[in-house]
N, C-alpha and C positions, 0 to 999 in steps of 0.2 A: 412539393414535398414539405413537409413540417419540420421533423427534423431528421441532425443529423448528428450522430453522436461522433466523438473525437477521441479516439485510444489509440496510445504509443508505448505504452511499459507494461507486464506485467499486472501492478495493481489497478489499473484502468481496468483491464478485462475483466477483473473478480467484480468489479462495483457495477460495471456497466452491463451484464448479464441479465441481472434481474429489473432494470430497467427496461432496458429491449423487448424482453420478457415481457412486461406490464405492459406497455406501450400497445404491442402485438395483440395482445388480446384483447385492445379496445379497438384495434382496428384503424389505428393512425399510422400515417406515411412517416419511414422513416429508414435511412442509411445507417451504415457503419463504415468511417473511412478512419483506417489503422495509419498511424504516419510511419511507424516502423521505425521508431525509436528503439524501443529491443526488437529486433528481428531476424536471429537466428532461431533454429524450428526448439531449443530447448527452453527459448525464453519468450518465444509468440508463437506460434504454431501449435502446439501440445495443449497450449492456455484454450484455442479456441474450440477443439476439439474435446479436451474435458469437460468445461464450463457450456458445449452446445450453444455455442454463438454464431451466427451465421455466420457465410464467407463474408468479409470486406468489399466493398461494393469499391471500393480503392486504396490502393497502398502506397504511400508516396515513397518508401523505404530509403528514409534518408542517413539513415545507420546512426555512427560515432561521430563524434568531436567536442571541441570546446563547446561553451555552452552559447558565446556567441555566436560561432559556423553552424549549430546545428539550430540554435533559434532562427535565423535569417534562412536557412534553407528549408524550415520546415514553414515561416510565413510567405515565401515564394509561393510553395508547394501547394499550400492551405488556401493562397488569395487566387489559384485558379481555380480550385476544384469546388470552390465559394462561389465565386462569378458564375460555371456551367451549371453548377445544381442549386443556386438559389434557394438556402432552405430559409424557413422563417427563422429558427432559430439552430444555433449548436449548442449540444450539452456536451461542457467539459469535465472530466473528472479529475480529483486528486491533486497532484502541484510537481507534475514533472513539466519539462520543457513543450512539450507536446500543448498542456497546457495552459499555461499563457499563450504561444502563440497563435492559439486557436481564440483565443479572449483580443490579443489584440486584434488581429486581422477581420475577426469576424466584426468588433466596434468599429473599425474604421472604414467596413464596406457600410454599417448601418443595418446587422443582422442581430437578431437578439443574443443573449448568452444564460444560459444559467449554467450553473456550476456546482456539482453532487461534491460534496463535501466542502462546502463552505465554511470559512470562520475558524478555522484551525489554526491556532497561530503558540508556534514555541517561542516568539519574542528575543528570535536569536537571529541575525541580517546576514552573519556569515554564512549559514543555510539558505544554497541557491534554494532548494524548495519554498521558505519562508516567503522570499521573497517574491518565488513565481503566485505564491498564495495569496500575496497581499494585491499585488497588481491584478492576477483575476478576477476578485471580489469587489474590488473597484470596477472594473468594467464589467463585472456582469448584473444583467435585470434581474435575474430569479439566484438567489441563493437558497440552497440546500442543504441545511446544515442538520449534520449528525449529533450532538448532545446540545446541553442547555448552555455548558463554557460557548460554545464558538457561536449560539442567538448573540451571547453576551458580547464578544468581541465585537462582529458586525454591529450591533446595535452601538457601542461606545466611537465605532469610526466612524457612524455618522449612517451608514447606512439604515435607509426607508425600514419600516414595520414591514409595509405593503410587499418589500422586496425580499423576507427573511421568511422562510418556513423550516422547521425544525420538522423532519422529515425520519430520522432513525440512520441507520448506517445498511446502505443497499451490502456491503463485505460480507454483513453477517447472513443477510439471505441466501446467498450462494453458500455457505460455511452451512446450515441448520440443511438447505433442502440436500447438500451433501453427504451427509453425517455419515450412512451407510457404507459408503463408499469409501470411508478413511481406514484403508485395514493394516492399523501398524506392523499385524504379527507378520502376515504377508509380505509387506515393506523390509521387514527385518530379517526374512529368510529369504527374498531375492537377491540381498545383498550381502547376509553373509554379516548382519549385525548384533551386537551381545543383545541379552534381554533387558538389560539397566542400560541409560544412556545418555546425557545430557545432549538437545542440540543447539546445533550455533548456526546463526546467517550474519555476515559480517560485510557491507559493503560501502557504506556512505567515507565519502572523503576525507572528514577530520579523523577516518581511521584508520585508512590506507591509504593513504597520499602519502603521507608523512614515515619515514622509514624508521626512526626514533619514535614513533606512535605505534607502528605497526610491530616491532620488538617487543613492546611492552606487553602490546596487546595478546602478541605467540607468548609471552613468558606466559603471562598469567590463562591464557587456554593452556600450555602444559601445566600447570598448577592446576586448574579442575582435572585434568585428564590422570594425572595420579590419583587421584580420589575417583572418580569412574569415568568411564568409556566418554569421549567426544564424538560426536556424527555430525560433521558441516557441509554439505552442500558449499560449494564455493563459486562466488557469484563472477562473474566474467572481469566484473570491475578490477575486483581485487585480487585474481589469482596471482598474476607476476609480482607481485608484493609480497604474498604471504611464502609463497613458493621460495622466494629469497630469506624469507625471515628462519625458514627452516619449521613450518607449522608443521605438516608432515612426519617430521622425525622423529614427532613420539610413537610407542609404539600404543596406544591407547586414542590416538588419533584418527579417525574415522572418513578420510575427505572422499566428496562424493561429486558426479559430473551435477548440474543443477537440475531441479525436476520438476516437472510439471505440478499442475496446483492441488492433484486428487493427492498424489506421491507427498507433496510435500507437506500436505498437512497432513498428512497419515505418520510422517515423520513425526510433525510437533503433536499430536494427540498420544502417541505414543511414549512423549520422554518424560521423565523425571522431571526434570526443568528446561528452561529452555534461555540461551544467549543470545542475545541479539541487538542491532541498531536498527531495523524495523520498523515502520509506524504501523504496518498490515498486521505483523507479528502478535504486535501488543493487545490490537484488538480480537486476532483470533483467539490467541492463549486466555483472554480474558474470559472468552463463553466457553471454551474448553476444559477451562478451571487449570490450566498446567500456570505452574509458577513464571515469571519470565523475571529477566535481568536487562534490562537496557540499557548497554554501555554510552551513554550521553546523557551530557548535563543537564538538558533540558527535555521535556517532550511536547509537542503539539497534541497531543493525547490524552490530558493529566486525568481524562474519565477510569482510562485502565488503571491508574491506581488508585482512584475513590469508588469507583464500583468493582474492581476488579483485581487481577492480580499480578498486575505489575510492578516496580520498583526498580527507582533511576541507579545508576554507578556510574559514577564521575572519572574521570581520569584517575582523579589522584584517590581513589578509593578500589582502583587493579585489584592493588597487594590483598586486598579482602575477597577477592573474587571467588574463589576457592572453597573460602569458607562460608561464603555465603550459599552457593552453589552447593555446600554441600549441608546446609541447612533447608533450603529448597527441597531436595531431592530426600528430606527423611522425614515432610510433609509439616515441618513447621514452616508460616504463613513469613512470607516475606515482606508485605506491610500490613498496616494496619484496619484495612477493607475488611466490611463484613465478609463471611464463609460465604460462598455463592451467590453474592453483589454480582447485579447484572444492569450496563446501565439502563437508561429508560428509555424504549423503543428501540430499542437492540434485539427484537422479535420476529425477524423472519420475512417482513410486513415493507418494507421501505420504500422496495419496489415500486410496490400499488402509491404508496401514499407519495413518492415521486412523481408515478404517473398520472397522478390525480389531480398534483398540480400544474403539472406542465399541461396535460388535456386544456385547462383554464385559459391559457396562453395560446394556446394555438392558434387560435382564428385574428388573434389581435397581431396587425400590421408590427407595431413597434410595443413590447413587451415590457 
């Protein structure tokens, strides 16, 4: 076998789709083993079946925990199912736990790595993801980086030319060969939602960890929600949070169970604008054209808001939430990005020009 891709969340599925995809139709050997990092049927299941991904050839379904318990039980997991299937290489996606521990274990058996979305770095260490990003990219042979920021980053840590290919963003291919399929109106009469809407996904840590973070954060969602309708999807991380914070009890507050990837982007093509901590988000709303807000300081992404149309909010920038959101949503531009800035190789295309490169690799022992 050649290779063998590695998804555990979510945004894994969306990226690694149209890989698989490519791969296939050259006609190269090649697995899917899911570790089951999200693994209930509304946060894995539903993804594989929209996005037409094959079954998983194995599931290690190692669930929740710290991020220690669930790294060390996902490189157990990974350093068997490495040894019996012996691939040449893994392609890990993205920067959850999943993978890195697929970057470490695969280096220390002596298996190659490359890595779809390489070189993304918010230069923020508090962000377990950063950090799973930075360590991946160190150990892997092949990076695959989505804009010309994250050539830039790899290339100043030192990493090889030879190892850096600037490849496009595989998100967007699944997003474009979808497009058809995103039927807001339908979305909004299944569920019984107004026709104006702003939506929210809210789950990363420094959001809802923190109960004094997490207050702020419901005050200022009921502050847009007076000015129009909310629709959040709430993500498993952070329900028992927001549910104490009392997000719910406005009556312009919209919460939904979480939904698959056709539903949910039918949700964001649909809104007015859109709220989020995201890094997926930022780059859909980007080709979508809907405005986005990204409640964090920094982003690994900073293309969404030089090609596109995102725009950061800081903690201590809430109190404007409201009205920014409600600047959004009456089609004045929230930064400064040309009108329909798209970045470069954000076409549809990534796929192949992944597969093109990895074909290269394949036949070579050590990568």
């Amino acid at each position: 076998m050649a290779f063998l891709h590695i998804v555990g969340a979510r945004p894994n599925f969306v990226k690694a789709a149209p890989v698989v995809a490519a791969l296939d139709r050259r006609g190269i050997a090649q697995q899917v083993l899911h570790t089951g990092q999200h693994y209930d049927e509304r946060m894995s299941a539903v993804f594989f079946r929209d996005l037409g991904l094959p079954r998983p050839d194995a599931d290690l379904g190692v669930g929740s925990g710290s991020h220690a318990q669930q790294t060390a039980a996902l490189m157990t997991g990974l350093e068997r199912e490495f040894t019996e299937r012996s691939p040449h290489t893994v392609i890990v996606y993205g920067d959850v736990n999943s993978t890195v521990a697929a970057a470490l274990t695969a280096a220390k058996l002596g298996i190659g790595v490359a890595h779809v979305e390489a070189g993304l770095r918010s230069f923020d260490r508090t962000m377990p993801e950063e950090v799973n990003r930075v360590v991946t990219d160190r150990l892997s042979d092949v990076c695959l980086a989505t804009s010309a920021d994250a050539v830039a980053h790899l290339a100043d840590e030192g990493v090889g030319a030879d190892r850096i290919h600037l490849v496009g963003n595989p998100m967007i291919d699944t997003l474009t060969a979808n497009l058809d399929r995103f039927d807001a109106e339908g979305l909004r009469a299944r569920h019984g939602l107004p026709a104006s809407y702003v939506a929210a996904t809210l789950h990363r840590p420094a959001n809802v960890d923190d109960p004094e973070a997490v207050a702020s954060l419901v005050a200022a969602v009921h502050g847009v929600a007076d000015r129009i309708d909310v629709v959040m999807p709430v993500h498993p991380r952070g329900k028992a949070a927001f549910d104490a914070a009392g997000l719910g009890g406005h009556p312009r507050v919209h919460l939904l169970e979480p939904l698959g990837y056709i539903d949910f982007v039918a949700l964001v093509r649909g809104a007015a604008a859109v709220v989020t901590d995201s890094g997926g988000v930022q780059e859909e709303t980007t080709i979508l054209g809907v405005p986005c807000l990204t409640l964090r300081p920094n982003t690994e992404r900073p293309v969404t808001i030089t090609h596109g149309t995102n725009r950061l909010v800081s903690r201590e920038e809430l109190a404007e939430l409201p009205a920014l959101v409600a600047k959004a949503a009456s089609g004045e531009p929230v930064n400064g990005a040309p009108a329909g800035a798209v970045p470069p190789l954000w076409d549809g295309a990534a796929g192949e020009r992944i597969a093109d490169v990895l074909s290269t690799v394949q036949g070579r022992k050590n990568p």
